[in-house]
Backbone as a chain_set.jsonl record, in Angstrom:
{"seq": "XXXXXXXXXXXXXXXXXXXXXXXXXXXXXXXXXXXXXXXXXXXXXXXXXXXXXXXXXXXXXXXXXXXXXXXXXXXXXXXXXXXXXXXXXXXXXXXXXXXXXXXXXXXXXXXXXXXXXXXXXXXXXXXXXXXXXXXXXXXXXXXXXXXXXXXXXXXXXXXXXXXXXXXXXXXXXXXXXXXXXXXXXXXXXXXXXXXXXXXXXXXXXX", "coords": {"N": [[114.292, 119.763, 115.299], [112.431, 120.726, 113.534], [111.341, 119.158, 112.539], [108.557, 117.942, 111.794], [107.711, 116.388, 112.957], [105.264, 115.419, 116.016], [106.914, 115.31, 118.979], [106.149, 113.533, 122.28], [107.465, 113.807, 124.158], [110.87, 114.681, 125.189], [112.697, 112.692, 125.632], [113.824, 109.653, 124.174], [112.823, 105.788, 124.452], [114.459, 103.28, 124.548], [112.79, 100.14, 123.2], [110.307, 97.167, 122.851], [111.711, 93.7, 121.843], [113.825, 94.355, 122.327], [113.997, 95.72, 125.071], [112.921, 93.687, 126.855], [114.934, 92.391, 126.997], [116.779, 93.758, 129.136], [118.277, 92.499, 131.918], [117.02, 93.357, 134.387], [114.459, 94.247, 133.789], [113.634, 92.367, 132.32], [114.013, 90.159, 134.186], [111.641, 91.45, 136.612], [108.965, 90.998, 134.211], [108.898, 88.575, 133.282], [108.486, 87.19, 136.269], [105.89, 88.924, 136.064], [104.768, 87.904, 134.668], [104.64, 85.201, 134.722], [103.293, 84.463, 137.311], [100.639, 86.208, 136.62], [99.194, 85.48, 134.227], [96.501, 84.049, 132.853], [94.642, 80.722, 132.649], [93.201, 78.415, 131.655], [94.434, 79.745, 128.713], [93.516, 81.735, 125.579], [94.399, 83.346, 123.885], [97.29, 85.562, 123.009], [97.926, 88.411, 122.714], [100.252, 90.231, 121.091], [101.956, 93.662, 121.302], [104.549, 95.159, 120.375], [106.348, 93.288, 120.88], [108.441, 90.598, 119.637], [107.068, 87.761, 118.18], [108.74, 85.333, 118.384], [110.277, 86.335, 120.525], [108.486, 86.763, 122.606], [107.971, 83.94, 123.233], [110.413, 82.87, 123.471], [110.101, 83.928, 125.865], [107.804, 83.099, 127.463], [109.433, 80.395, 127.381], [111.604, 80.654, 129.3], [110.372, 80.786, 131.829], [108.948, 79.092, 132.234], [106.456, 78.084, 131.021], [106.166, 77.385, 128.291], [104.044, 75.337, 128.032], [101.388, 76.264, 128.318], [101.046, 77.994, 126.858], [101.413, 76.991, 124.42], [99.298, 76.425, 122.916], [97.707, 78.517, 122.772], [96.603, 80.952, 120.864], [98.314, 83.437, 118.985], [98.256, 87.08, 118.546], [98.102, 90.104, 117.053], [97.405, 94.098, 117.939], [96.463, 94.443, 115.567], [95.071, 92.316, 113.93], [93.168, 91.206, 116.098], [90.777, 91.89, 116.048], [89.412, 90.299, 114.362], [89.098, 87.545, 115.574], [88.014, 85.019, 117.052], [84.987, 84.52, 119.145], [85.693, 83.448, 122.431], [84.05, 82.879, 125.147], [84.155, 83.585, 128.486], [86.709, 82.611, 128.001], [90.491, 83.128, 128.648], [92.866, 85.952, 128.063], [96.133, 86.943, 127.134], [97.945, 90.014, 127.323], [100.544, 91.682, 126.235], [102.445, 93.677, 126.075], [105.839, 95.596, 125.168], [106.339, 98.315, 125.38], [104.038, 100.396, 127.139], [102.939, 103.133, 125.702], [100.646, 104.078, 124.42], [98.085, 105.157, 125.04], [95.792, 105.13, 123.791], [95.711, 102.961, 121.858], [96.167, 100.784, 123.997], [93.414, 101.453, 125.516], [91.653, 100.366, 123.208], [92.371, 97.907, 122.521], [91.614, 96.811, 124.6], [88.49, 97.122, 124.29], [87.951, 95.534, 121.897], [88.871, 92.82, 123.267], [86.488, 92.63, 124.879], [84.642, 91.72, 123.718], [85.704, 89.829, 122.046], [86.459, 87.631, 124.327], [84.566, 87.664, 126.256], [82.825, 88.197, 129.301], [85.58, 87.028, 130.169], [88.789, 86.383, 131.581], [91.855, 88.758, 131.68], [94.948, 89.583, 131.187], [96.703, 92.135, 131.15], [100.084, 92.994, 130.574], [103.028, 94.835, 130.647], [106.285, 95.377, 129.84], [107.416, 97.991, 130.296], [105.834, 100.948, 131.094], [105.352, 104.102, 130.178], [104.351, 107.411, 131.346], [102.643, 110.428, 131.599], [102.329, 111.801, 134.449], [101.267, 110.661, 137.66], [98.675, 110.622, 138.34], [97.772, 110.42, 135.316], [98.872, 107.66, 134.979], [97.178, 106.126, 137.161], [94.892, 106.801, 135.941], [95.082, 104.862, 133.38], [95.146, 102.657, 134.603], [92.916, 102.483, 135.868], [91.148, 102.047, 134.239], [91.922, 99.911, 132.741], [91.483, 98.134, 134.327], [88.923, 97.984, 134.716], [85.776, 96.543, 134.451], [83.18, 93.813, 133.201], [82.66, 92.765, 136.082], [83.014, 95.141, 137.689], [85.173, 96.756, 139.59], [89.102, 96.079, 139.148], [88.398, 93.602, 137.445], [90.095, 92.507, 135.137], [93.318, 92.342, 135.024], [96.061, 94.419, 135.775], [99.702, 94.609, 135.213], [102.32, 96.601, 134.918], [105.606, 95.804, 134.435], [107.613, 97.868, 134.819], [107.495, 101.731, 135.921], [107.905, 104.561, 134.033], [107.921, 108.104, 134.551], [107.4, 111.036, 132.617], [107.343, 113.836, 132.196], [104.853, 115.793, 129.767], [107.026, 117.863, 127.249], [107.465, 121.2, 127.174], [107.533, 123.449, 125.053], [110.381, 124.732, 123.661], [112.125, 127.993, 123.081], [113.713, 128.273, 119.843], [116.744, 128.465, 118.584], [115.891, 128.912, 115.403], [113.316, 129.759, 116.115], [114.083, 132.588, 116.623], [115.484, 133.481, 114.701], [113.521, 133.6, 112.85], [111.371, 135.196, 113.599], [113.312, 137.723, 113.544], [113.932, 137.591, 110.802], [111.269, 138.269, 110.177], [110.596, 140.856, 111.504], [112.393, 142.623, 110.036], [111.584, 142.481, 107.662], [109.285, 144.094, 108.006], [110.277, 146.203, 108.434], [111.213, 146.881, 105.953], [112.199, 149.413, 104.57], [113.639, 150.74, 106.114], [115.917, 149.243, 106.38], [117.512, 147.235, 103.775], [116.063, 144.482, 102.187], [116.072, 141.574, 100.882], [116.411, 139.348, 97.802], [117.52, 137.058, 99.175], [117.236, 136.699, 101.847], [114.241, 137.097, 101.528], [113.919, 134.331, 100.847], [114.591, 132.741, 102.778], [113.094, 133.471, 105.079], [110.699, 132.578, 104.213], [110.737, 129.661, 103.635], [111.122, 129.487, 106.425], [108.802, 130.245, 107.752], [106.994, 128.592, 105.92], [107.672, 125.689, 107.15], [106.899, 126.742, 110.545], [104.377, 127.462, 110.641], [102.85, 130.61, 112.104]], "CA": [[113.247, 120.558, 115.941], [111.391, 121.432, 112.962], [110.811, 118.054, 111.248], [107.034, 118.455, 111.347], [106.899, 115.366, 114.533], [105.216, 116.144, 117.018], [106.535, 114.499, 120.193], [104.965, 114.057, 123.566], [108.89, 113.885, 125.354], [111.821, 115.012, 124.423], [113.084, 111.724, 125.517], [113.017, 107.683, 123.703], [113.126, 104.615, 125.603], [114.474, 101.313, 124.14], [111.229, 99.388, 123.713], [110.041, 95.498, 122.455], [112.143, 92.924, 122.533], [115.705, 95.185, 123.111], [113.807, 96.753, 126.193], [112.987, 93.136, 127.318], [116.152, 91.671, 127.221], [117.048, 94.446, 129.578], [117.954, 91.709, 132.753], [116.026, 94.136, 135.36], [113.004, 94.295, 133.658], [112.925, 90.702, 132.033], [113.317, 89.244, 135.691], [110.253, 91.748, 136.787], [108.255, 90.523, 133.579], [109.171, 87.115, 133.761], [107.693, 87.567, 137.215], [103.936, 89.06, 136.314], [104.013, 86.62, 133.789], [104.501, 83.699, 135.814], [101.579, 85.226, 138.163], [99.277, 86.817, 136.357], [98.981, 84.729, 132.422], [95.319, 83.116, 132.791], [94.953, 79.323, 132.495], [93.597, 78.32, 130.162], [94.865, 80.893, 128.266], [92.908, 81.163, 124.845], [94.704, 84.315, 123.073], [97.842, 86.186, 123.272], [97.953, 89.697, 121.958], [101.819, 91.326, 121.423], [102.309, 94.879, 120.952], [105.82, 95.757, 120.102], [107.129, 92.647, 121.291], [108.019, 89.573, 118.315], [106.89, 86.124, 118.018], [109.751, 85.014, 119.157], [110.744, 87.31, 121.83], [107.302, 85.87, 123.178], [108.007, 82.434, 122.861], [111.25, 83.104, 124.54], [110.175, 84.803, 127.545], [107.901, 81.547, 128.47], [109.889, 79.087, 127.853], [111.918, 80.932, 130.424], [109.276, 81.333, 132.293], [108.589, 77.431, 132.197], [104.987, 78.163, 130.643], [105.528, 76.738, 127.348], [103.36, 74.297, 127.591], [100.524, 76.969, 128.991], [101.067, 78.95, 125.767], [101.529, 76.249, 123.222], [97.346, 75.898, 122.055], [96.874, 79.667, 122.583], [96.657, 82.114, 119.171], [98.744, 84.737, 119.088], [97.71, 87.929, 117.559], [98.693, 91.645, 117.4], [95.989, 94.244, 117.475], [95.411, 94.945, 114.095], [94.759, 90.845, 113.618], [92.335, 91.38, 116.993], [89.434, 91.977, 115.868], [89.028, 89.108, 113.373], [89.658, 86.476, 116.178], [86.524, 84.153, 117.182], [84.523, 84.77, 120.218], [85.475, 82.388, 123.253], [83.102, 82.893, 125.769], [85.325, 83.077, 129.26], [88.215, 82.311, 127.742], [91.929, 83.873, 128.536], [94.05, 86.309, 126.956], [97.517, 88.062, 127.897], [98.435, 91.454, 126.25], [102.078, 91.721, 126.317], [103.794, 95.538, 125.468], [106.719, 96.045, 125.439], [106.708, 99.24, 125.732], [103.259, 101.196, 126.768], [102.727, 104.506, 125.583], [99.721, 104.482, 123.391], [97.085, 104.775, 125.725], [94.718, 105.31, 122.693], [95.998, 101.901, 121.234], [95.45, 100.17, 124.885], [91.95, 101.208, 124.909], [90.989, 100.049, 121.868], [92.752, 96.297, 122.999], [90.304, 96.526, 125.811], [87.317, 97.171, 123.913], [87.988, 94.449, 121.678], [88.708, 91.82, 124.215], [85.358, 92.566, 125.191], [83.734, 90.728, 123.124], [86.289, 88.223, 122.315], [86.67, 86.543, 125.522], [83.344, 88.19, 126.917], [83.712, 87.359, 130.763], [87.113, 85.856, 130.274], [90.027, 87.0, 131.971], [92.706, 89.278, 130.612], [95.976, 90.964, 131.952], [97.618, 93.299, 130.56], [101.662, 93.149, 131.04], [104.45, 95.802, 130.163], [107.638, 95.694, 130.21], [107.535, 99.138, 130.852], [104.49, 102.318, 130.946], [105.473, 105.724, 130.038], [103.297, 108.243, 131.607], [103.362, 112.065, 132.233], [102.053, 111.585, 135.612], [101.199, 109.395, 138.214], [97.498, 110.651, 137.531], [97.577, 109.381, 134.107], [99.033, 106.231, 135.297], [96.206, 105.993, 137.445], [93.558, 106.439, 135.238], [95.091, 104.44, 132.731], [95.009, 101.469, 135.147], [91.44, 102.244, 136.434], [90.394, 101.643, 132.585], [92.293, 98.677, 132.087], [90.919, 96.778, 135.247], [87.63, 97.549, 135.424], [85.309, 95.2, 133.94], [81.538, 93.352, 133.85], [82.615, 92.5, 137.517], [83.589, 95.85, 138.401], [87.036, 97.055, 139.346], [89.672, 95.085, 139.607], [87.654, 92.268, 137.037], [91.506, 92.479, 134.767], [94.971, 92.412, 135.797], [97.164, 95.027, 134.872], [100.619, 94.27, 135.524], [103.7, 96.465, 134.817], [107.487, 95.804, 135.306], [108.257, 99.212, 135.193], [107.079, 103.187, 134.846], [108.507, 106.062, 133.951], [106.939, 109.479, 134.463], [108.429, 111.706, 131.445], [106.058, 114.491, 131.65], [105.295, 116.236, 128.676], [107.849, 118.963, 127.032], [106.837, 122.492, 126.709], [108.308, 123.566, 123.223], [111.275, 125.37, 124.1], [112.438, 129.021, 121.687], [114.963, 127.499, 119.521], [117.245, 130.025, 116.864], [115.473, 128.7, 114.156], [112.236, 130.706, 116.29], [114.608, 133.667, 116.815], [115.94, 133.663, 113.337], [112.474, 133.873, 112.207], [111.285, 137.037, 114.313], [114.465, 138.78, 113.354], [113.518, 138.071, 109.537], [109.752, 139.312, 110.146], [111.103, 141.873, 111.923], [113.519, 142.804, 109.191], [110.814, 142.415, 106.616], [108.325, 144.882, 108.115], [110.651, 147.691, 108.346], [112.081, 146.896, 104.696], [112.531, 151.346, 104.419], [115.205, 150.861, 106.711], [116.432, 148.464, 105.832], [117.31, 146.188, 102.966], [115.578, 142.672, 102.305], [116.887, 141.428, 99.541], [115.858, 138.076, 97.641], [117.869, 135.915, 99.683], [116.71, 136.912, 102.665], [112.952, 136.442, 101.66], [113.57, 132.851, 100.579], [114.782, 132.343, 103.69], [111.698, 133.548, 105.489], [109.566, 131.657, 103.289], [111.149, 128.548, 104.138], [110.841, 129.492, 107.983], [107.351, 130.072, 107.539], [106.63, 127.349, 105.773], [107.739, 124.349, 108.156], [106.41, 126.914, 111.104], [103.545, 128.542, 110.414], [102.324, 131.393, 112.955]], "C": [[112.123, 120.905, 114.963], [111.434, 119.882, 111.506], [109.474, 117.502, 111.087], [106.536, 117.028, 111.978], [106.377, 116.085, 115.112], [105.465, 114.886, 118.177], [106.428, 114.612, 121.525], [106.206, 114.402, 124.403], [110.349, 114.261, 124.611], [113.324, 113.317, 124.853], [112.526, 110.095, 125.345], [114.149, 106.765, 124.511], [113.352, 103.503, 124.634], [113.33, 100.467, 124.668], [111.286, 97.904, 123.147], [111.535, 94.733, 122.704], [113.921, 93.403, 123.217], [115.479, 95.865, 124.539], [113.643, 95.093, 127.311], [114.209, 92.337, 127.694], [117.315, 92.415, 128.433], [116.948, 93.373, 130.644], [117.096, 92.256, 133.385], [114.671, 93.531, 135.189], [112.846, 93.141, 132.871], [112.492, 90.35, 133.105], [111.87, 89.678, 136.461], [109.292, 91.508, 136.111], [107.682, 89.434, 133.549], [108.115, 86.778, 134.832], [106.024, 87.545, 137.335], [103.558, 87.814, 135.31], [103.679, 85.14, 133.94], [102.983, 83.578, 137.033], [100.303, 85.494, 137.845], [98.319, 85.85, 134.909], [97.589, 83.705, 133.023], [95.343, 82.084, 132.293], [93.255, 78.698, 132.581], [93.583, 79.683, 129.383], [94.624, 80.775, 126.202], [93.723, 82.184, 123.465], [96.367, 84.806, 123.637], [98.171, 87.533, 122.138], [99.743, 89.998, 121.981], [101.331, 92.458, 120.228], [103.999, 95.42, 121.045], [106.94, 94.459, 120.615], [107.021, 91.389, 120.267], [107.441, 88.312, 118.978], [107.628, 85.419, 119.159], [110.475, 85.284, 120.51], [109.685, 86.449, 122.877], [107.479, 84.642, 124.12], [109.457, 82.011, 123.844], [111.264, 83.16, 125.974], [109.069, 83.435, 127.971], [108.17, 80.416, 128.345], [110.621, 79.294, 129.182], [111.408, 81.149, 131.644], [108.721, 79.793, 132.552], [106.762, 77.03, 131.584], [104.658, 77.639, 129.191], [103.937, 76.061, 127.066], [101.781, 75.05, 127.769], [100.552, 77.96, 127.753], [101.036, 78.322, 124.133], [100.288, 75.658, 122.493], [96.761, 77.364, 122.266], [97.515, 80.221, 121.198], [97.275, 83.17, 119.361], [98.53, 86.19, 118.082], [98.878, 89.444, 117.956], [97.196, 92.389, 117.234], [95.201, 94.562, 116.735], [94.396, 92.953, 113.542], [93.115, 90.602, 114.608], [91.153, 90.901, 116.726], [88.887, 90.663, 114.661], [89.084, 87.646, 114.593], [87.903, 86.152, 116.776], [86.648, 84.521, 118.575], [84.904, 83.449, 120.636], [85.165, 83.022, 124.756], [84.016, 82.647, 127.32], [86.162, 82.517, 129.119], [89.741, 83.672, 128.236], [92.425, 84.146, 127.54], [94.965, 87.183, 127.85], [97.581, 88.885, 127.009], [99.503, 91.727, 126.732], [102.708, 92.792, 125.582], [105.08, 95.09, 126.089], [107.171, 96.981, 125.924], [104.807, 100.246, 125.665], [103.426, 102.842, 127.078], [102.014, 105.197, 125.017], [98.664, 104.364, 124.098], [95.728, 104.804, 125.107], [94.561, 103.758, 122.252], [95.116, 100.767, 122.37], [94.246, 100.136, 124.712], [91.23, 99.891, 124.02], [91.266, 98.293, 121.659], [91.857, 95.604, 123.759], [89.235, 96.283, 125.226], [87.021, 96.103, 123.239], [87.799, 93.237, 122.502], [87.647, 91.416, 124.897], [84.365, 91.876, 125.335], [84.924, 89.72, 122.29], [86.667, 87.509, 122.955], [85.63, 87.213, 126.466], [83.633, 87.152, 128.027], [84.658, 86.639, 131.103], [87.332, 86.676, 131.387], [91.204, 87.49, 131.154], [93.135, 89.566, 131.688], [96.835, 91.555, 131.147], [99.45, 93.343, 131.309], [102.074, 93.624, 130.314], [105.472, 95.517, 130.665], [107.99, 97.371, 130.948], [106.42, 100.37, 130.469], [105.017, 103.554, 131.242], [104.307, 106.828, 130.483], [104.155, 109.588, 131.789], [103.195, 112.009, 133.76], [101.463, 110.446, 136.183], [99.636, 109.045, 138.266], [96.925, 110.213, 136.764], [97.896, 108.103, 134.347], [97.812, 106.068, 135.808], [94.934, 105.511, 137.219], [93.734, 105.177, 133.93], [94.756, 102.36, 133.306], [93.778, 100.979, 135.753], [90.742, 101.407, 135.296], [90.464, 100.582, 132.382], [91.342, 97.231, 132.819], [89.098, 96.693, 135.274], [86.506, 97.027, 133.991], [84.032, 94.665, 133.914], [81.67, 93.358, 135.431], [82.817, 93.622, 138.416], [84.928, 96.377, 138.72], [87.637, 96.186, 139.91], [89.233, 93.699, 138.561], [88.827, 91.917, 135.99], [92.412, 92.853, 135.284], [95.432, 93.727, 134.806], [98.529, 95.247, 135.432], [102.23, 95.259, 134.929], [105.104, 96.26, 135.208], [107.703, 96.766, 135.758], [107.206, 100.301, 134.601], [107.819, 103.984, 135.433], [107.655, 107.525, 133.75], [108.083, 110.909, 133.767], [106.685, 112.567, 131.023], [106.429, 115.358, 130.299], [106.264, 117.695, 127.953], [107.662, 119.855, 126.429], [107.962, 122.559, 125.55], [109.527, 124.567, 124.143], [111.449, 126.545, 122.544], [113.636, 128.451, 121.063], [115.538, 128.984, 118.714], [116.497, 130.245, 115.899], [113.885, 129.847, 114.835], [112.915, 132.205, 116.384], [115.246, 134.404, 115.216], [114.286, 134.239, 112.319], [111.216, 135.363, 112.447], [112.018, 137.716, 113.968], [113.657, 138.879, 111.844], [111.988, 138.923, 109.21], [109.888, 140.863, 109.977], [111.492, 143.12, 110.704], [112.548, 143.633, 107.811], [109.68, 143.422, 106.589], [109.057, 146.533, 108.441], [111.856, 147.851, 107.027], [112.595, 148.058, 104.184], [113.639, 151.282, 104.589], [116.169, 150.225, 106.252], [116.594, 146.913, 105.379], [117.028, 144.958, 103.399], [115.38, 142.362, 101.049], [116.005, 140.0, 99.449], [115.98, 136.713, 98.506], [117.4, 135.495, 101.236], [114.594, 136.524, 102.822], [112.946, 134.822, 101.665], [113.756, 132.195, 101.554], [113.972, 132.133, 104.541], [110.739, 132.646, 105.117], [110.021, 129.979, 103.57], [110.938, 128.352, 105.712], [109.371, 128.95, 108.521], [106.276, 129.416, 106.951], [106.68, 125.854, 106.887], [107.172, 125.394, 109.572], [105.72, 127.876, 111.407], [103.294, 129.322, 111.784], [100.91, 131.856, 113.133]], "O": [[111.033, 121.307, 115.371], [111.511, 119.768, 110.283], [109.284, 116.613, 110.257], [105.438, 116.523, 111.744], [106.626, 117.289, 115.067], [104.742, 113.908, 118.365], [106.592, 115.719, 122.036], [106.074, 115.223, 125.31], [110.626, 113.986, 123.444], [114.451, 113.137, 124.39], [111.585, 109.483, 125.849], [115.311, 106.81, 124.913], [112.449, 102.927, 124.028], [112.971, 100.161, 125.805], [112.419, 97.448, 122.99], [112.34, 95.09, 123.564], [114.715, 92.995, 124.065], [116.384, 96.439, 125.145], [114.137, 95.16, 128.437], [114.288, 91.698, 128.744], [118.411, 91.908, 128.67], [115.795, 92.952, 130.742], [116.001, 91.762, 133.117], [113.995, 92.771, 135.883], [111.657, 92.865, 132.712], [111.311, 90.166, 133.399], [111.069, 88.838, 136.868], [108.264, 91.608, 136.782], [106.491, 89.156, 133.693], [107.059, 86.22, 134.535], [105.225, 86.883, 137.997], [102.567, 87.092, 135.196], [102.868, 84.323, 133.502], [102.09, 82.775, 137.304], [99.24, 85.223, 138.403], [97.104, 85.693, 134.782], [97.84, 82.65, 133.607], [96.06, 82.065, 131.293], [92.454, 78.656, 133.515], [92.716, 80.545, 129.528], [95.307, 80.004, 125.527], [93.651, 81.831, 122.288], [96.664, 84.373, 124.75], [98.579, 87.451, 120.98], [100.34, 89.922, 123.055], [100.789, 92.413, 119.123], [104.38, 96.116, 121.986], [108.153, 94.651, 120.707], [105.897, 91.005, 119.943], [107.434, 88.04, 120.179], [107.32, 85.08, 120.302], [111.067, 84.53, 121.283], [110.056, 85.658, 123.745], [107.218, 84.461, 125.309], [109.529, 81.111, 124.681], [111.982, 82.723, 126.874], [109.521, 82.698, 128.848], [107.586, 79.463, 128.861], [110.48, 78.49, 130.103], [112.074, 81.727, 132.503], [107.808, 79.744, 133.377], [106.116, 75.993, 131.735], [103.518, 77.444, 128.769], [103.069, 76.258, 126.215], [100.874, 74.352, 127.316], [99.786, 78.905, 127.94], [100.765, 78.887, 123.073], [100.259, 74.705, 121.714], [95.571, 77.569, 122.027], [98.596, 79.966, 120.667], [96.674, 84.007, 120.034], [98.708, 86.117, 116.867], [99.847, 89.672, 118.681], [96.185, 91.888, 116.744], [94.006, 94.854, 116.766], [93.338, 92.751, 112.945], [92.135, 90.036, 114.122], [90.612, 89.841, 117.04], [87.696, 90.466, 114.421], [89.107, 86.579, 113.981], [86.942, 86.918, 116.847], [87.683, 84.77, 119.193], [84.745, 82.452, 119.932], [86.044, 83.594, 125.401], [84.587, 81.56, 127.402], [86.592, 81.792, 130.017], [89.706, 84.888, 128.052], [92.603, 83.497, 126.508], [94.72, 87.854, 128.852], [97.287, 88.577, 125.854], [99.451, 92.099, 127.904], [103.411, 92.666, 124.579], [105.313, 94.459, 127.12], [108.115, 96.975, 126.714], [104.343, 100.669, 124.606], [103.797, 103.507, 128.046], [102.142, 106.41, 124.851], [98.068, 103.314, 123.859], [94.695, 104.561, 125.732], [93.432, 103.268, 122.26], [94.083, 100.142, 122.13], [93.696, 99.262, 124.042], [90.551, 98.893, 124.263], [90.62, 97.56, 120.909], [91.434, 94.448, 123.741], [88.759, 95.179, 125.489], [86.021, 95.479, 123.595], [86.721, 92.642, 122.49], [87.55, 90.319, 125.447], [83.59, 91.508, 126.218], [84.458, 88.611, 122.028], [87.297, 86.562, 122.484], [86.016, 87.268, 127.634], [84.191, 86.055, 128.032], [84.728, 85.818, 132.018], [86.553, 87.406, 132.0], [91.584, 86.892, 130.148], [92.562, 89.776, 132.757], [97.733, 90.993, 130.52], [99.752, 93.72, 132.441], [101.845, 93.276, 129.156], [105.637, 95.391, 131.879], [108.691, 97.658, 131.918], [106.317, 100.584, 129.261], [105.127, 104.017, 132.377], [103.342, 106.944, 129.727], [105.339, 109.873, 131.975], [104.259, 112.248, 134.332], [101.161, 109.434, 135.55], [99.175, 107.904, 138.257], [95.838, 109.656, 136.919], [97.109, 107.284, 133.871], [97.017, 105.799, 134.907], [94.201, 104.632, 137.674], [92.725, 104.601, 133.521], [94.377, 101.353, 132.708], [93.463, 99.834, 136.077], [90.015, 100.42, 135.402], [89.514, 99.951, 131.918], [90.861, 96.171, 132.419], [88.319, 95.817, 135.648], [86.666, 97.248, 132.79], [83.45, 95.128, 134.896], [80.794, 93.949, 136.062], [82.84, 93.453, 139.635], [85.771, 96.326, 137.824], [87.228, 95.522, 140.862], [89.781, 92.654, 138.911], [88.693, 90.716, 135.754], [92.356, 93.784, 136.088], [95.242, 93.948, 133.61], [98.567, 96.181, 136.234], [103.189, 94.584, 134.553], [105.579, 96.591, 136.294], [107.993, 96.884, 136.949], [106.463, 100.231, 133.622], [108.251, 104.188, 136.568], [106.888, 107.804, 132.828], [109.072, 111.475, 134.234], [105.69, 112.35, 130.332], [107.536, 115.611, 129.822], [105.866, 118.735, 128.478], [107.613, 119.767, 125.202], [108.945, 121.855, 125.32], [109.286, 124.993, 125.273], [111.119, 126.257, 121.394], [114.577, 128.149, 121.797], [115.005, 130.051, 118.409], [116.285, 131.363, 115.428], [113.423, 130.66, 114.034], [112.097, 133.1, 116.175], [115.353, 135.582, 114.876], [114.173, 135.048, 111.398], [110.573, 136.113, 111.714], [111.52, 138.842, 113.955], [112.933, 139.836, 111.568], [111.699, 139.796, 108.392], [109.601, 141.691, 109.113], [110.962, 144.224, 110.582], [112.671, 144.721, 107.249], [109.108, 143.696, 105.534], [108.507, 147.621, 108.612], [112.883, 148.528, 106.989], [113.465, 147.922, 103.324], [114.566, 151.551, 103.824], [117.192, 150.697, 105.757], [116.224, 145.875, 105.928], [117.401, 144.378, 104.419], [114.579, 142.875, 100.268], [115.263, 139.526, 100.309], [115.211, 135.759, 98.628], [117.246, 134.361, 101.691], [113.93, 135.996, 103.714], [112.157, 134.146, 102.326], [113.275, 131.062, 101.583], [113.804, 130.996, 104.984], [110.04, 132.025, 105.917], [109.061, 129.215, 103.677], [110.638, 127.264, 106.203], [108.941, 128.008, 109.187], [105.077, 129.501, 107.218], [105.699, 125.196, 107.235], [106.665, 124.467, 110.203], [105.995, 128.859, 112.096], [103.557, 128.613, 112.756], [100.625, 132.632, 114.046]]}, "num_chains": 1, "name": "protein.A"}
């Protein structure tokens, strides 16, 4: 509780390629990917999902041969990749939950396949609400052409809204010592007792 994360849920999801191998949501992946993967297809982005895992999912997928002259990148590699001018790319998560990260895939793609086609596929999209889903899918699709001008395709979502902090001991332990400490008359507060405090109040300041 007090290891100085901060996270958005108090629950984690098996993500990349251990979340794909999940039969369910391969066969629904499998699926958009068979559907949606643009042809000619000039790029492929992975986010949390390997090489291999990739490479896997279309041979199964019978698309080899539809994947075997595109570049595969991740999106720190992205932005170095040559403009092709209506060309295809797939963006393949494993697991989205960085809707900061997305973005910033989009914006790119922008201008490296300026009027291409792109879709976006997850294995699976974490949201707090169905709101945020929403908007996150308005963003993704819409496009020079308007909305709808990219695919966005997930297998699955989960709505894991976010988790109010809960009072733990360690917050009750730390009021008592305040406490303790501001009516030191009464009674004693000894050394061991401050260092204790001081340690409280260090990892959570007030």
């Amino acid at each position: 509780m007090f290891s100085g994360q901060h996270r958005r849920v108090e629950v984690g999801v098996r993500s990349g390629d251990e979340l794909l191998a999940v039969p369910s949501v391969r066969e629904a992946t499998l699926r958009l990917i068979k559907r949606y993967t643009p042809a000619p297809l000039s790029y492929v982005v992975l986010q949390g999902v390997s090489e291999e895992g990739f490479r896997s999912l279309a041979t199964e997928a019978g698309m080899a041969s539809i994947v075997r002259d595109a570049t595969l990148l991740t999106p720190q590699t992205l932005a170095k990749a040559s403009a092709v001018a209506g060309g295809g790319a797939l963006v393949l998560f494993g697991q989205l939950d960085d809707y900061g990260l997305a973005r910033d895939i989009n914006a790119l793609l922008r201008t490296v396949v300026p009027r291409g086609c792109v879709t976006y596929v997850a294995g699976l999209v974490v949201a707090e609400t169905a709101k945020e889903l929403s908007a996150l899918r308005t963003f993704l699709t819409y496009g020079e052409l308007g909305k709808d001008t990219f695919t966005f395709a997930p297998a699955a979502t989960l709505m894991l809204p976010m988790a109010q902090r809960a009072r733990t001991p360690w917050d009750l332990e730390l009021e008592l010592l305040q406490r303790l400490r501001d009516d030191a008359e009464d009674v004693p507060f000894d050394a061991t007792l401050q260092a204790r405090l001081e340690v409280l109040e260090a990892i959570h300041p007030r």
